[in-house]
VOMARSE-101438 format. One record per residue (C-alpha): residue number from 1; residue in three letters; x, y, z. Coordinates in pm, 1 decimal. Each point is the difference from the previous one (the first is absolute). Layout:
<rs>
NUM:ALA:X:Y:Z;
...
</rs>
This chain:
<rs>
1:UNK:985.3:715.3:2180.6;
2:UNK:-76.9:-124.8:327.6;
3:UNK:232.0:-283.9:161.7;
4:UNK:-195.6:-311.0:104.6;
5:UNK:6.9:29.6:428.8;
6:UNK:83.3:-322.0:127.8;
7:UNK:-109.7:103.7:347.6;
8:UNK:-388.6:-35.9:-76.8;
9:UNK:-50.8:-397.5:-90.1;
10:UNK:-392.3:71.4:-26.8;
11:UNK:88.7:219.9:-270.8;
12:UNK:227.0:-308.8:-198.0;
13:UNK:-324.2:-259.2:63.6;
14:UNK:-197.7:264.5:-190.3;
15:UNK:219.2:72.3:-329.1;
16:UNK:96.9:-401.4:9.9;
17:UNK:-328.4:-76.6:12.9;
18:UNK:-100.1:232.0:-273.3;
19:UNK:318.7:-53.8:-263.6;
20:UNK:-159.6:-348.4:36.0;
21:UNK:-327.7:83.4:-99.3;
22:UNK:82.9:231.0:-255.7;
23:UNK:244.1:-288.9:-153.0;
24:UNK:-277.9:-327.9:32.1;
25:UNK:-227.0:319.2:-200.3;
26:UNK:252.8:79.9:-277.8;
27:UNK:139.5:-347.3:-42.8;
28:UNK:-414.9:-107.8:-67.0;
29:UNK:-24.5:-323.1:185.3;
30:UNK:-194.9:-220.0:-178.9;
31:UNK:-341.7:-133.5:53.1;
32:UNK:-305.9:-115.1:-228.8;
33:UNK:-185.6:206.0:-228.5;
34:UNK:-299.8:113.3:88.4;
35:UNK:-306.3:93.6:-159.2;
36:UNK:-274.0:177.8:212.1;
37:UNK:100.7:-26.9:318.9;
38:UNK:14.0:-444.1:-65.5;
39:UNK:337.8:-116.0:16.0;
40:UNK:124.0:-376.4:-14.9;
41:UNK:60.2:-178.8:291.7;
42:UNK:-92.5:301.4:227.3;
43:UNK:-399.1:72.0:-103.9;
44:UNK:-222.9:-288.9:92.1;
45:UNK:-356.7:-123.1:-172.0;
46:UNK:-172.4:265.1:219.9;
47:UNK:196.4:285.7:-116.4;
48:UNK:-49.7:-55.0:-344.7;
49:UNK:-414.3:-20.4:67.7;
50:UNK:56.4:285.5:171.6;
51:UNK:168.2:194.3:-262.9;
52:UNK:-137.7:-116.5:-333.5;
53:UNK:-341.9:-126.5:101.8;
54:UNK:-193.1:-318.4:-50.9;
55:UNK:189.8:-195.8:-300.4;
56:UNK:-190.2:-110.3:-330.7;
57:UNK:125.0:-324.8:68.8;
58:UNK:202.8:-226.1:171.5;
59:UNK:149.7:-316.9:-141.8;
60:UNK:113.9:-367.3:143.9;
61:UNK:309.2:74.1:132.4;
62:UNK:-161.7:315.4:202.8;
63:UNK:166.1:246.2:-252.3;
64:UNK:-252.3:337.2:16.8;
65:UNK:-84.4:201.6:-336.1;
66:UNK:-134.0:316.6:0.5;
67:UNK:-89.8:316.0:-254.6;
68:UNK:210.9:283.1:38.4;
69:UNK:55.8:317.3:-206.6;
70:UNK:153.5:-64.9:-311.7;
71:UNK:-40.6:-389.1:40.0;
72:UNK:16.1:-288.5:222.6;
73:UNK:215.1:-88.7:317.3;
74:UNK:57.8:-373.8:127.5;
75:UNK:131.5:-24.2:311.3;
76:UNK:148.0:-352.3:86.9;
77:UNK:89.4:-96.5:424.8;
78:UNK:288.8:-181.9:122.9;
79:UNK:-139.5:-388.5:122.7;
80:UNK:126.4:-244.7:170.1;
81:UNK:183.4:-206.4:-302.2;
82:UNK:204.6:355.9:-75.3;
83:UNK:109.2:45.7:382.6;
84:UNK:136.5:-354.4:43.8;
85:UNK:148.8:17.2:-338.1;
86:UNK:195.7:313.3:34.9;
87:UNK:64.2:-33.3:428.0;
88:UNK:-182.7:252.5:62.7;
89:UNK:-149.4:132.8:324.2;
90:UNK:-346.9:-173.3:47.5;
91:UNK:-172.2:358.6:130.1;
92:UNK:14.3:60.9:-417.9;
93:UNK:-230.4:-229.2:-82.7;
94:UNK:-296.5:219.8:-147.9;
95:UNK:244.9:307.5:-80.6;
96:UNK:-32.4:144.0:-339.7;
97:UNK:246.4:-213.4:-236.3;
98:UNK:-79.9:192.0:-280.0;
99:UNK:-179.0:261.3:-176.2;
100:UNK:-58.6:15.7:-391.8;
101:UNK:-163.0:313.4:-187.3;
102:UNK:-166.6:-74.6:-333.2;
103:UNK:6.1:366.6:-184.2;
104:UNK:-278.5:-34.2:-312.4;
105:UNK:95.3:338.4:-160.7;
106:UNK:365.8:105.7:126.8;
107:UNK:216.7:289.6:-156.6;
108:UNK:261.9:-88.0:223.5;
109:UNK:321.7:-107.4:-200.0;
110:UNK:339.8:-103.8:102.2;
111:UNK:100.0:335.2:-145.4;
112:UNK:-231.4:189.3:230.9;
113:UNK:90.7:-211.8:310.8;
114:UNK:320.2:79.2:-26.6;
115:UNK:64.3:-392.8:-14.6;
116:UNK:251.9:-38.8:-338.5;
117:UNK:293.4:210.1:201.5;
118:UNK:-71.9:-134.1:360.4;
119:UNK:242.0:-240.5:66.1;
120:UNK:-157.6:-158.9:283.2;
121:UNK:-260.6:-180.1:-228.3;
122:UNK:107.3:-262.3:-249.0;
123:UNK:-181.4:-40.4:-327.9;
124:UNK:-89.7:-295.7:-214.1;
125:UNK:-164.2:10.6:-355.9;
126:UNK:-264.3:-225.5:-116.5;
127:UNK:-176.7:10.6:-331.6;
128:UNK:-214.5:311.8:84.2;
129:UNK:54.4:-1.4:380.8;
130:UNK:281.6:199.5:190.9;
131:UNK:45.8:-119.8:386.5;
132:UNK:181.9:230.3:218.9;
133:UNK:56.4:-187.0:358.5;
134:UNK:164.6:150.8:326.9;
135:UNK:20.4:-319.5:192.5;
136:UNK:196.4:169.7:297.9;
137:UNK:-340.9:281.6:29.4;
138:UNK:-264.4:-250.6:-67.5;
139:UNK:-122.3:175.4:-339.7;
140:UNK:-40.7:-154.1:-310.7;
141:UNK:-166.3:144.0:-330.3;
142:UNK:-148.6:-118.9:-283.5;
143:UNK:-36.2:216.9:-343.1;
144:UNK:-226.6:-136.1:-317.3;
145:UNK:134.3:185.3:-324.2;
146:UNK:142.3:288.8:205.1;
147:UNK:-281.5:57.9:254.1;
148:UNK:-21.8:-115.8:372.5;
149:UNK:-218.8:-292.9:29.6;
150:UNK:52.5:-145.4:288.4;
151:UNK:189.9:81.0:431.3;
152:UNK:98.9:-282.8:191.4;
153:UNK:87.0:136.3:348.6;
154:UNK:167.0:-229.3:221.5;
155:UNK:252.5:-44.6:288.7;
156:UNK:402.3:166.7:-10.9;
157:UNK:265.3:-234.6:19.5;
158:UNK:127.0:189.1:313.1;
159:UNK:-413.5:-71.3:173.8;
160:UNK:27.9:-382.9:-80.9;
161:UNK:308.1:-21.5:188.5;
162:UNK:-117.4:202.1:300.5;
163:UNK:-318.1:-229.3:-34.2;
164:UNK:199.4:-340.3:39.3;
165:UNK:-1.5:-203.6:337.7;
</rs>
């Protein structure tokens, strides 16, 4: 094996530089779940038109709804009220706050997404529902008597913090 020369500095820059990389990759910094290229508080209202068409409707509080394969997607923007409340940096305004996937005929089960041993979601129980949140991701899901009903998609802890003033 071949001593690291201390002689060529260019040669340090380079391996620093990538052990870094290859560390920020492996460790998995976190940022928001995505879904189709739209991801909260990055994708704005034109990316979403862009990517999932003209919506089926749009409600009062300028939430978007739209027909996708397998069911429905909302997809609600950060506004004023939500900036100010949680100090964030005004250029978020009209971000993506959220995204949330209505599935009408699911297989998906917790078994199947591998959810029931994955320690970074935590699971409550309610009458027929299961909810399995990862807060610190941004992912939160929703089973009816075993199946996946419903995908809220939201910010990581780690994105909100970045996203502060």
């Amino acid at each position: 094996m071949k001593r690291f020369n201390r002689s060529n500095p260019w040669r340090f820059v380079v391996i620093l530089s990538f052990s870094i990389t290859w560390l920020a990759t492996s460790v998995g910094f976190a940022s928001a779940a995505s879904w189709n290229g739209i991801e909260p508080l990055k994708s704005r209202r034109e990316d979403v038109l862009k990517t999932l068409g003209k919506p089926v409707a749009e409600d009062s509080n300028g939430a978007l709804h739209f027909v996708v394969a397998g069911g429905t997607a909302s997809v609600v923007f950060v506004d004023q009220k939500f900036v100010n409340n949680k100090k964030l940096r005004a250029n978020l305004e009209g971000t993506v706050l959220e995204i949330v996937l209505q599935h009408d005929h699911s297989n998906d089960t917790p078994e199947s997404m591998n959810l029931l041993k994955n320690r970074n979601f935590v699971r409550d129980d309610v009458q027929n529902a299961s909810i399995f949140r990862n807060i610190k991701d941004g992912i939160v899901y929703t089973f009816l008597d075993g199946k996946l009903h419903t995908t809220r998609l939201t910010f990581s802890d780690s994105q909100l913090f970045r996203a502060r003033r």
